[in-house]
N, C-alpha and C positions, 0 to 999 in steps of 0.2 A: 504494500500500500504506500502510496504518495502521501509523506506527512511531514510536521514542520513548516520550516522558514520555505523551503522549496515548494510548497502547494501554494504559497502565495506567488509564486514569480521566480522565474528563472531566466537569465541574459544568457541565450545562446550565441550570441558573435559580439562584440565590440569592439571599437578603433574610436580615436578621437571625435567623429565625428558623427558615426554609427550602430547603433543596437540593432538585432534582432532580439524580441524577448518573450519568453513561453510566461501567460497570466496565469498559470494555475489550471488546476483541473476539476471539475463539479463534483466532488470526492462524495455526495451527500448523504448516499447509502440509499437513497427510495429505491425500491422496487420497480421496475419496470423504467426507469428516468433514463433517457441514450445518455452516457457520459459523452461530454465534450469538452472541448479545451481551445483556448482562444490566444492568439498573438498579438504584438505591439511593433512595429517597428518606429525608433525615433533617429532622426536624421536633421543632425543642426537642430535638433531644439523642436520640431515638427514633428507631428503623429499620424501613423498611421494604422489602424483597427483593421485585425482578419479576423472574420466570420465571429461578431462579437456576441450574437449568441440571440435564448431568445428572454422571452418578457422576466422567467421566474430568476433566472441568470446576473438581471442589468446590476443588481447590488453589488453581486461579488466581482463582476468585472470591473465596476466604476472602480472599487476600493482596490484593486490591483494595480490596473493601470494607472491610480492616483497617486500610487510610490515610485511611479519611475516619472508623471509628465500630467500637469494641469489639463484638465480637459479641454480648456478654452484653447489649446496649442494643437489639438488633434483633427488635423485640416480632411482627411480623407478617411472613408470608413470603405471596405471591400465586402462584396458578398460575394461566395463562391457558387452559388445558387440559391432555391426559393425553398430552401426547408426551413419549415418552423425555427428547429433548433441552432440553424444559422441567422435566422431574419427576424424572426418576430418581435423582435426587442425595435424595430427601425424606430418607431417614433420616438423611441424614447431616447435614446441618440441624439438625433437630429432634435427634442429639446436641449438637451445637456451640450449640445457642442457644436459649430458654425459648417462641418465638416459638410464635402462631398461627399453622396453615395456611390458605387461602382457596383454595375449587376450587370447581367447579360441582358440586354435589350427586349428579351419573349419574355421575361415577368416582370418589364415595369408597370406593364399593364393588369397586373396581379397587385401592387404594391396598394392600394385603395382597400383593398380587402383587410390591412394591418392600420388604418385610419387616415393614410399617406392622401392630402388631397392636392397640393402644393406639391408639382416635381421638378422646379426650377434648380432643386440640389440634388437632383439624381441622373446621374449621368450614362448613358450604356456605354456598357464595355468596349463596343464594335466602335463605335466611335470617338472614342481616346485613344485609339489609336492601337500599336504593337505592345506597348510602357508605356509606364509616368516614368518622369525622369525630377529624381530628386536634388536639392541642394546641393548636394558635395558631389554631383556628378552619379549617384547609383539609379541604376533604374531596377524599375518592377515589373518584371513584364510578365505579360498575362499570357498562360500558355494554354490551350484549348483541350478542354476536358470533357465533350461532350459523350453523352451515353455512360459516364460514370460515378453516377447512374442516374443522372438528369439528361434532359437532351440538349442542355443550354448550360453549360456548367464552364469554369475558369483556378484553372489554380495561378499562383504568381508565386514566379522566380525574382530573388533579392538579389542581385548580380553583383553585390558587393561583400554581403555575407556569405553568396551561393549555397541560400540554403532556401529550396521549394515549399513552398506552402502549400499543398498537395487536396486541403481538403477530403470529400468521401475515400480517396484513393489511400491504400494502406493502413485504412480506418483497423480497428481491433477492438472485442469484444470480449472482456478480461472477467474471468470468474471473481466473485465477491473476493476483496482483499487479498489481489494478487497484481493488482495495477501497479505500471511500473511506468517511469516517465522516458529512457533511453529502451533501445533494440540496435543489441551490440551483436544479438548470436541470431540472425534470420532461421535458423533450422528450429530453435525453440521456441520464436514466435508465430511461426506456420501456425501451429492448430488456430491461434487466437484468430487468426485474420482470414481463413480460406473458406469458411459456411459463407461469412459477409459478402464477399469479390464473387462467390460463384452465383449468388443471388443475384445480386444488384449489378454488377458491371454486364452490360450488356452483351459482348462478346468480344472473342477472342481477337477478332479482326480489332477492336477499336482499343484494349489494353495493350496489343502489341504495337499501333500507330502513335499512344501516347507513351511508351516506354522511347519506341526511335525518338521523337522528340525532346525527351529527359535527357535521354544521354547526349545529346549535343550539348546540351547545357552545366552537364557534368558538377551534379550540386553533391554538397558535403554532407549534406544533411537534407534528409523530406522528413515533413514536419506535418502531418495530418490533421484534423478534427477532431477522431475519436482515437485513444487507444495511446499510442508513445512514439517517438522520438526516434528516426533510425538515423544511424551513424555510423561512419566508417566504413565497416566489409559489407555492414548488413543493409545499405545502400546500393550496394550493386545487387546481394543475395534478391533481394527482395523485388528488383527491377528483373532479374532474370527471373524469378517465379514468375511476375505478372506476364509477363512475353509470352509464356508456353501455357498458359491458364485454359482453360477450358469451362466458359462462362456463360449465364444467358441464356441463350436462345442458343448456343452450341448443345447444349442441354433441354432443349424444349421436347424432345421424347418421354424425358423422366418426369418431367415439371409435369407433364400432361396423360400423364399414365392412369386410369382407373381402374 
């Protein structure tokens, strides 16, 4: 179990000028609750919010993120698509802070349904282009995640920490009080991760198109939604899994068996 100073906040990269930082994890113990886990990047003094969660969440995030950076500084909030447990907190956000939204373009027209009437601070994705391009020069670029397991989905690459925010992708599903924040050994975190990927990711064709894509980018760390931290060997381990998966509708015989 994640417990301690570390379930508040963990700085996985820094340089003078740049953090990446893990806020903690929703340790709460409910039943049935998706654990999730939310990021901070601050650059120069400037914030930026992955997938900050949803409405029961917004306390524990504000109070996390509120030890590394004033909210009034957190210019940019990211969605990596339209689930609850990534979005539903939007309004409350966008009171507490001046910040842009970034979502994929097919659920802004979803966003009304979380009380959103005003969408002059929400920006699509497709439209800003490849990145944002931060202060000191790092950008975040938005790398194309579709069918896993949204159809409209975005993880971002921090090209200066080179560590991907991966969202649903490498999510894990960790029995009661065995949640751990790194995955250093990919062969011991298989079971946690492969029920989730063989349901939700659509198929093989579209986990092996976003693996080619990852590894151009060749990051140190993929940093997920649910589940832990992989790093080091278990960075590659875990990109070859996904490549050879058999997911989906590769599966649609068994899915659909009576």
């Amino acid at each position: 179990m994640i417990e301690g100073k570390e379930s508040a906040g963990l700085v996985l990269y820094a340089d003078d000028e740049h953090q990446f930082i893990w806020l903690g994890a929703d340790n709460s113990g409910k039943q049935g609750v998706v654990q999730t886990m939310q990021y901070l990047i601050i650059d120069k003094g400037r914030g930026t919010l992955l997938d900050p969660g949803g409405v029961h969440l917004f306390p524990r995030v504000v109070a996390a993120a509120s030890r590394f950076i004033s909210l009034d500084r957190i210019d940019t909030i990211f969605f990596s698509h339209q689930d609850p447990d990534v979005s539903s907190g939007i309004a409350l956000w966008l009171g507490v802070t001046s910040a842009k939204i970034y979502i994929a373009e097919l659920w802004i027209r979803f966003i009304p349904h979380f009380g959103i009437v005003d969408h002059t601070r929400i920006v699509a994705v497709e439209s800003a282009g490849k990145a944002l391009r931060l202060a000191s020069g790092a950008e975040l670029l938005f790398v194309p995640t579709h069918y896993m397991h949204s159809p409209a989905a975005f993880s971002l690459f921090d090209s200066k920490a080179r560590i991907l925010f991966s969202s649903d992708v490498g999510a894990a599903v960790f029995p009661d009080g065995e949640e751990k924040l790194f995955v250093d050994d990919f062969a011991s975190h298989a079971p946690f991760v492969e029920g989730f990927h063989r349901r939700l990711m659509a198929s093989n064709a579209v986990t092996r198109r976003w693996v080619e894509n990852v590894r151009t980018l060749s990051p140190l760390m993929i940093a997920p939604q649910h589940g832990a931290v992989y790093r080091g060997a278990a960075v590659g381990a875990f990109l070859d899994w996904l490549s050879g998966l058999r997911c989906g509708v590769d599966d649609l015989d068994t899915l659909y068996r009576m």
